[in-house]
N, C-alpha and C positions, 0 to 999 in steps of 0.2 A: 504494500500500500504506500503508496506518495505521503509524503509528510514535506513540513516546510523545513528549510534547512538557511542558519545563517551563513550567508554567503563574504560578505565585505559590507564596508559602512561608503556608502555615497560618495561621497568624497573622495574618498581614494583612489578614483579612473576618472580619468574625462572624460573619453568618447565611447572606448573599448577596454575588456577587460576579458580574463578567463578564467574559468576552477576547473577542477574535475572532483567529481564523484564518485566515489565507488568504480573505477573505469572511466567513465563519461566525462568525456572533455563537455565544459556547457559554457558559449561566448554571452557575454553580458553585455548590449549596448545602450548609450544612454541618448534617448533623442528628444525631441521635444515634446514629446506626450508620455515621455516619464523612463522607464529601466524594461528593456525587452531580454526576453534571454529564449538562446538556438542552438543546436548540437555546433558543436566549434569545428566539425570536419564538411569540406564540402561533399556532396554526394556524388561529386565524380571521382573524383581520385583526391588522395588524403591533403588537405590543406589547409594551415588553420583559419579561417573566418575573421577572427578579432582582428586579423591583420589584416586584412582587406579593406580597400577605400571604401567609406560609407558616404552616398549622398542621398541627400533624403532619411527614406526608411529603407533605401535599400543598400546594400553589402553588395562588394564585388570580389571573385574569390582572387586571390595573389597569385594565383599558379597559372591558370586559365582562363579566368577573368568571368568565369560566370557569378550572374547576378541571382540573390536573393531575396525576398521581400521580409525583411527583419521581423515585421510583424507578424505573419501567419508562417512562415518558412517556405512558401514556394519559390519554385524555381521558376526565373525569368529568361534567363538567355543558358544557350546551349554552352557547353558541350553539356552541363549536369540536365539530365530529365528529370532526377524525384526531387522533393520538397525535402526541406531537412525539418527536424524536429520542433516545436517549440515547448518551453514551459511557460507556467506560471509566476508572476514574480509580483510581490507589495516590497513596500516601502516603508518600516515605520521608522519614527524619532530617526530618521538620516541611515537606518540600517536595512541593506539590501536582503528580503527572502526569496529564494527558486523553493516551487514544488520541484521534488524531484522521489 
């Protein structure tokens, strides 16, 4: 079962960020409508995401340059066809939580 899990305090990243999990790398971005959080590999071949240019709500991956939509995790440009992951993520008193 998912539980929330303290990630980092606000603050601490400006734009991009990353943890892992139990295994699971999970990218943390921070944009204008608050802290989104996405599996941190893109679904083409392995790359991390947090690294990746963001404009808007969207991610570009470093390797190959496909794009994703930070918000729901789908995939926008080729070469990646699937969606990568997302969680759920609050915010309280300045500290970051992921369902995970």
């Amino acid at each position: 079962m998912a539980q929330w899990r303290e990630v980092c305090r606000e603050e601490s990243f400006r734009k991009a960020t990353s943890f892992t999990h139990r295994r699971k790398e999970i990218a943390l971005f921070k944009l204008d409508d608050g802290v989104h959080a996405i599996a941190n590999s893109c679904s083409h071949e392995y790359s991390p995401l947090c690294e990746g240019m963001v404009v808007g709500t969207h991610v570009y991956c470093p390797k190959h340059g496909s794009r994703f939509d930070i918000t729901t995790g789908a995939v926008l440009d080729l070469p990646a066809t699937s969606p990568v992951k997302t969680y759920p993520v609050k915010v309280e008193d300045g500290v970051v939580y992921v369902k995970v």
